[in-house]
C-alpha positions in Angstrom: -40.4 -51.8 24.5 -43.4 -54.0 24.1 -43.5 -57.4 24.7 -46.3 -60.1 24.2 -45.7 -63.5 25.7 -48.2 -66.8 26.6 -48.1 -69.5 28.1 -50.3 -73.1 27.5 -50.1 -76.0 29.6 -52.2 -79.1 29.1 -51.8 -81.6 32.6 -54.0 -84.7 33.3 -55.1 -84.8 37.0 -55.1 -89.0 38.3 -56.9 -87.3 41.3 -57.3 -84.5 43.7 -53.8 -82.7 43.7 -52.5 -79.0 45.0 -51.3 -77.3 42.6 -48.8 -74.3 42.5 -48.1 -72.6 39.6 -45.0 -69.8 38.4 -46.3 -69.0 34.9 -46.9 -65.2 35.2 -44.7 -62.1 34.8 -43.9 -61.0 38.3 -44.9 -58.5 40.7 -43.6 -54.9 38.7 -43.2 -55.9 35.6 -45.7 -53.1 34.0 -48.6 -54.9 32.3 -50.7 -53.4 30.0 -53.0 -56.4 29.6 -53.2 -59.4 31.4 -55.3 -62.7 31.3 -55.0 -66.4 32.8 -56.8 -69.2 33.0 -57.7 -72.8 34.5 -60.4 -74.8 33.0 -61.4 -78.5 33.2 -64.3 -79.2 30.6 -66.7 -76.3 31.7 -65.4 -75.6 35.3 -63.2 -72.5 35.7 -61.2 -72.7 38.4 -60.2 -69.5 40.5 -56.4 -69.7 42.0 -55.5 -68.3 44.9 -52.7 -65.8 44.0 -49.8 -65.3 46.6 -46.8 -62.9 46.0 -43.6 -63.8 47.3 -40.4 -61.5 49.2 -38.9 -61.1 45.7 -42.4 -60.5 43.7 -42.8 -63.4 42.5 -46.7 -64.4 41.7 -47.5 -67.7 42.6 -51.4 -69.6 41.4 -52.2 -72.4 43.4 -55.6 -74.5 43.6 -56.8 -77.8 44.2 -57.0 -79.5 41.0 -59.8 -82.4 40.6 -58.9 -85.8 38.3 -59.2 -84.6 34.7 -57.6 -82.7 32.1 -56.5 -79.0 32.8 -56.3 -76.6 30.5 -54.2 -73.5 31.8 -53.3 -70.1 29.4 -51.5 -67.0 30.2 -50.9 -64.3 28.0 -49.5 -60.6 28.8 -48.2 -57.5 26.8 -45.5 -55.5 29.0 -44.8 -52.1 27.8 -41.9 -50.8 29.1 -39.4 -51.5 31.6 -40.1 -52.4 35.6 -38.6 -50.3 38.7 -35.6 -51.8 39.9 -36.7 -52.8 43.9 -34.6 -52.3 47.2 -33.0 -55.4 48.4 -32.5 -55.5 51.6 -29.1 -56.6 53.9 -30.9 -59.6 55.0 -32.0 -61.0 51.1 -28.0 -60.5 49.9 -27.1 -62.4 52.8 -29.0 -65.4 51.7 -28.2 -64.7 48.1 -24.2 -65.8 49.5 -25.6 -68.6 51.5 -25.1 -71.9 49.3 -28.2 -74.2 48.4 -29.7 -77.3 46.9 -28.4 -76.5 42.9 -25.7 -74.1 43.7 -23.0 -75.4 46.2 -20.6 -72.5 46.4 -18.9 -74.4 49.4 -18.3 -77.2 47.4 -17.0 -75.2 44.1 -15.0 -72.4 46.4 -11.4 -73.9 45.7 -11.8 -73.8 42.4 -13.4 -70.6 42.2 -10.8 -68.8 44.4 -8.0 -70.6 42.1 -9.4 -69.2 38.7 -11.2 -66.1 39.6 -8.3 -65.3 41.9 -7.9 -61.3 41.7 -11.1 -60.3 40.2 -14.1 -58.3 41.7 -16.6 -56.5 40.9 -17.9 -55.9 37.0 -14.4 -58.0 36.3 -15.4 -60.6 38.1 -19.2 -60.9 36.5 -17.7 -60.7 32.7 -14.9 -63.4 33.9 -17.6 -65.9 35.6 -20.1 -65.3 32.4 -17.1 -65.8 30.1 -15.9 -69.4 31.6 -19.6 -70.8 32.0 -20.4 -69.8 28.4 -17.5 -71.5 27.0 -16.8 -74.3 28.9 -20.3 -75.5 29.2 -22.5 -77.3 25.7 -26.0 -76.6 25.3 -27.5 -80.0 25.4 -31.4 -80.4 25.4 -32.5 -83.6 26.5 -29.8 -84.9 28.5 -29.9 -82.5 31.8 -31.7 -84.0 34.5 -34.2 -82.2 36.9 -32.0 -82.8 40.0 -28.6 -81.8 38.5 -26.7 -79.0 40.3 -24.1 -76.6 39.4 -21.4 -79.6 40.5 -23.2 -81.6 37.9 -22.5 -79.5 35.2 -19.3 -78.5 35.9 -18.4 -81.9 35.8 -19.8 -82.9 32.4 -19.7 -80.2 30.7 -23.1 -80.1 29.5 -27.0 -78.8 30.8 -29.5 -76.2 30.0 -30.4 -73.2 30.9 -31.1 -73.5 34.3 -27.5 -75.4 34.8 -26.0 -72.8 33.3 -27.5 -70.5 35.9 -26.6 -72.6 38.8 -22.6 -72.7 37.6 -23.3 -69.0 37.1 -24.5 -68.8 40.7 -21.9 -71.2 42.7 -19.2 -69.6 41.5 -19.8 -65.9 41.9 -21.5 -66.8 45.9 -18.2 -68.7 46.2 -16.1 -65.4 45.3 -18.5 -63.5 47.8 -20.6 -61.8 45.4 -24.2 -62.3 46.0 -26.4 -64.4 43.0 -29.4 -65.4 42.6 -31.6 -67.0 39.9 -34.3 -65.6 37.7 -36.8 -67.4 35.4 -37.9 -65.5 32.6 -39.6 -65.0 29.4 -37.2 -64.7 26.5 -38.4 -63.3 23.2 -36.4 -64.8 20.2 -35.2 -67.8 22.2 -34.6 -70.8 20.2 -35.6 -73.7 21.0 -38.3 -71.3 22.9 -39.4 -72.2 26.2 -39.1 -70.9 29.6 -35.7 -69.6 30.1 -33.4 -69.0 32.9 -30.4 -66.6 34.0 -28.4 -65.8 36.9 -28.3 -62.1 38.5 -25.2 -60.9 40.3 -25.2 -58.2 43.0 -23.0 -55.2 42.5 -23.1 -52.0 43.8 -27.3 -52.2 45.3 -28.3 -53.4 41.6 -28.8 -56.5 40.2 -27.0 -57.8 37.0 -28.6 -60.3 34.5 -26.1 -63.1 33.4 -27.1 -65.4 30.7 -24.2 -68.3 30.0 -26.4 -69.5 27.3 -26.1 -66.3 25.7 -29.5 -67.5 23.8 -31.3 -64.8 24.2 -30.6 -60.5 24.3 -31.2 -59.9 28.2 -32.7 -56.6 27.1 -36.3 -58.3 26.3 -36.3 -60.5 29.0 -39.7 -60.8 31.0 -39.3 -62.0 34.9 -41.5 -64.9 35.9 -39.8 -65.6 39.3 -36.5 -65.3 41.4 -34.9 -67.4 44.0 -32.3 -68.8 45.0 -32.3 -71.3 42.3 -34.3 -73.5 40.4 -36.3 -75.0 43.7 -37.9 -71.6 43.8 -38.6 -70.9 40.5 -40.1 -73.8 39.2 -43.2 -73.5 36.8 -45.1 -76.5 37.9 -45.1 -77.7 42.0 -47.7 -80.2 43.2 -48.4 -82.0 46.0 -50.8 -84.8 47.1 -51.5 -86.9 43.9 -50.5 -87.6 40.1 -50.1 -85.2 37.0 -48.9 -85.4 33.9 -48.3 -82.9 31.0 -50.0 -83.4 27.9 -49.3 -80.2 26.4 -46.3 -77.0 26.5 -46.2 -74.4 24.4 -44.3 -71.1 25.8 -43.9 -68.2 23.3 -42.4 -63.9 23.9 -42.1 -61.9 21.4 -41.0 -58.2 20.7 -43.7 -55.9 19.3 -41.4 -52.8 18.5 -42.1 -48.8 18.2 -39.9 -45.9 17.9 -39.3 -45.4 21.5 -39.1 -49.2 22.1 -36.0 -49.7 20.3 -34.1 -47.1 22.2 -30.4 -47.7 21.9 -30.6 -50.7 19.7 -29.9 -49.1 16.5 -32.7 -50.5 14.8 -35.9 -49.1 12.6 -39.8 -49.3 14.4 -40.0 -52.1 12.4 -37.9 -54.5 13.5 -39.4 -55.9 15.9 -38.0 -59.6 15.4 -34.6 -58.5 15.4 -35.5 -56.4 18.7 -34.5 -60.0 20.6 -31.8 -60.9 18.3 -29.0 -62.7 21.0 -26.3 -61.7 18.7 -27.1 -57.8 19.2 -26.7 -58.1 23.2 -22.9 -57.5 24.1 -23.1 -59.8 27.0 -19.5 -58.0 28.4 -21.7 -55.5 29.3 -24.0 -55.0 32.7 -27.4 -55.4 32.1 -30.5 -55.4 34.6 -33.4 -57.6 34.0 -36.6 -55.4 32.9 
């Protein structure tokens, strides 16, 4: 399966600021091309690029006042290797953190997932965060955790996540979060989805159920939104002028493999509704 997705950000610099950016499929996602750029009138800057544990690809530079201009586009043909985890990374993947509080959700977990492990467990956790929790642009804050959400009800993708996360680390089953490209989402930006640990392989979980977790492109992983976030800076002001985020499914014969569809039907390729989200899917 081929996928082509891009990225455009537009920031305004007030002064000198490091920068750090997650914009870029990860480490293993199989590219077949790849460009990005940061330009300020006509300086080019050059990032430094550092790989993190999980393979995610992190840009950072030292921005100077001004507007910058950064683009990213990729095609990805195909799907990536699934990687080892080791004891030590599904240890921390139980441990709770800033957005997902497992301690602080584990009675309630243990009262209604009470007798379920395993691929049980998963479908029962995706389940109850899908229905109990309205999409609700606008009115998520950055800081809200999975308590947040649980409480009112409503969040994004990324809360959705965290209540995905929470409550499977507070059953004992190690989660973890994933940002991702998501061709056909709608409204279409970066998207987010929680991955479960079963049996050495890791499980995408999407709550939103927006998007068909077959097409999904990784960006980052962590263990939740802290680590994953697009934009980090440090040191000075920026704002952002300008966002546009697109993925989308460029289809042949082979790429459609098991999604009972013609060559070309490429838009349909990412159609949420074709995804049976009872089912265990890992993140390409």
């Amino acid at each position: 399966m081929q996928r082509v997705v891009t990225a455009e950000l537009d920031l305004e610099l007030g002064s000198s600021v490091d920068l750090i950016f997650q914009i870029t499929a990860a480490q293993g996602v199989p590219l077949v091309g790849e460009q990005l750029t940061f330009t300020q009138g006509e300086r080019v800057y050059t990032p430094t690029e550092i790989v993190d544990q999980s393979g995610s690809r992190l840009h950072r530079l030292l921005g100077e006042a001004g507007r910058l201009e950064v683009r990213y586009e990729a095609t990805v043909e195909g799907l990536s290797a699934a990687s080892r985890t080791s004891d030590l990374e599904a240890i921390t993947y139980l441990r709770p953190s800033r957005y997902c509080q497992s301690d602080e959700v584990f009675q309630q977990a243990r009262r209604q997932f009470k007798g379920l492990s395993g691929h049980d467990l998963i479908a029962a956790v995706s389940e109850f965060v899908s229905s109990s929790t309205t999409y609700t642009p606008g009115l998520s804050q950055g800081t809200d955790s999975a308590v947040t959400t649980l409480m009112t009800g409503q969040g994004v993708c990324r809360d959705y996540a965290h209540v995905v996360i929470a409550l499977l680390r507070a059953m004992d089953m190690p989660a973890r979060y994933a940002a991702c490209f998501a061709p056909g989402l709608r409204p279409m930006d970066f998207h987010a989805v929680a991955e479960a640990y079963l049996d050495g392989a890791w499980y995408v979980i999407d709550g939103t159920r927006l998007a068909n977790r077959r097409t999904l492109v990784r960006i980052a992983t962590g263990r939740d939104a802290a680590d994953c976030a697009f934009l980090s800076y440090h040191g000075g002001f920026v704002g952002l002028e300008h966002m546009r985020v697109d993925a989308r499914v460029v289809a042949d014969e082979s790429s459609l493999d098991g999604l009972d569809m013609l060559p070309d039907s490429a838009p349909e390729a990412s159609d949420p509704s074709l995804d049976d989200f009872t089912s265990l899917v890992q993140l390409a």
